[in-house]
C-alpha positions, 0 to 999 in steps of 0.5 A: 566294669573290671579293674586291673593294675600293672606296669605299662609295657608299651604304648601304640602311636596314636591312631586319628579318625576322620571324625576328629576321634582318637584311640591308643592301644597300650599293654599292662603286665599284671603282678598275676600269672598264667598256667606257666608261671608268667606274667599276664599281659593285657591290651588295652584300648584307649578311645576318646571322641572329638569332643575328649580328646584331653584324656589322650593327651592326659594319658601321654603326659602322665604315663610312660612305659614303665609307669604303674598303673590301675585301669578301669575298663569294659570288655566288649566283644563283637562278631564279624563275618561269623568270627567273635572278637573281645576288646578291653576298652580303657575308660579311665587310667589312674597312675599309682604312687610309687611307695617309699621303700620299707626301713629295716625293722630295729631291734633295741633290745638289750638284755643286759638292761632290765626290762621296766613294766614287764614283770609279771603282776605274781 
């Protein structure tokens, strides 16, 4: 299991199975960068059998694009026809509260003001 958290830069329509089964595939834009200096993207995607099926309608309501997110997630690779394929499978999607911005720091030094307590024990 990885974990990774970035904000959604976009969300795919939802593909429907014959078996009832559904997946979306969505893309997060980490805080890391790559060699050049921009911003990792990765693509995920997000599966969930007939009997799951809440956990994509749980993800549509809760997260938009824009929305910060943490992901669990696999990696799982497979060959095909003698070519290797790497997919990250979303597990688990926690949407991450927006912190409230830091109030400047105050200074309520006065110098003209004699300091209490501080003076040294000589």
């Amino acid at each position: 299991m990885s974990k990774a958290t970035g904000k959604i830069t976009h969300i795919s329509n939802v593909q429907e199975f014959d078996s009832g089964a559904k997946k979306l595939q969505f893309v997060i834009e980490t805080t890391e960068t790559d060699y050049n200096g921009n911003p990792k993207l990765l693509a995920f995607d997000f599966f969930a059998g007939a009997s799951k099926l809440e956990k994509i309608e749980k993800f549509e309501r809760f997260n938009k694009v824009g929305s910060s997110v943490e992901v669990d997630f696999d990696i799982d690779c497979r060959e095909y026809k003698g070519k290797y394929y790497t997919n990250l499978s979303a597990w688990k999607v926690f949407g991450l509260a927006k912190s409230a911005p830091t109030p400047p720091p105050t200074n309520d030094y006065n110098p003209d003001e004699p300091d209490e307590g501080d003076d040294p024990p000589f």
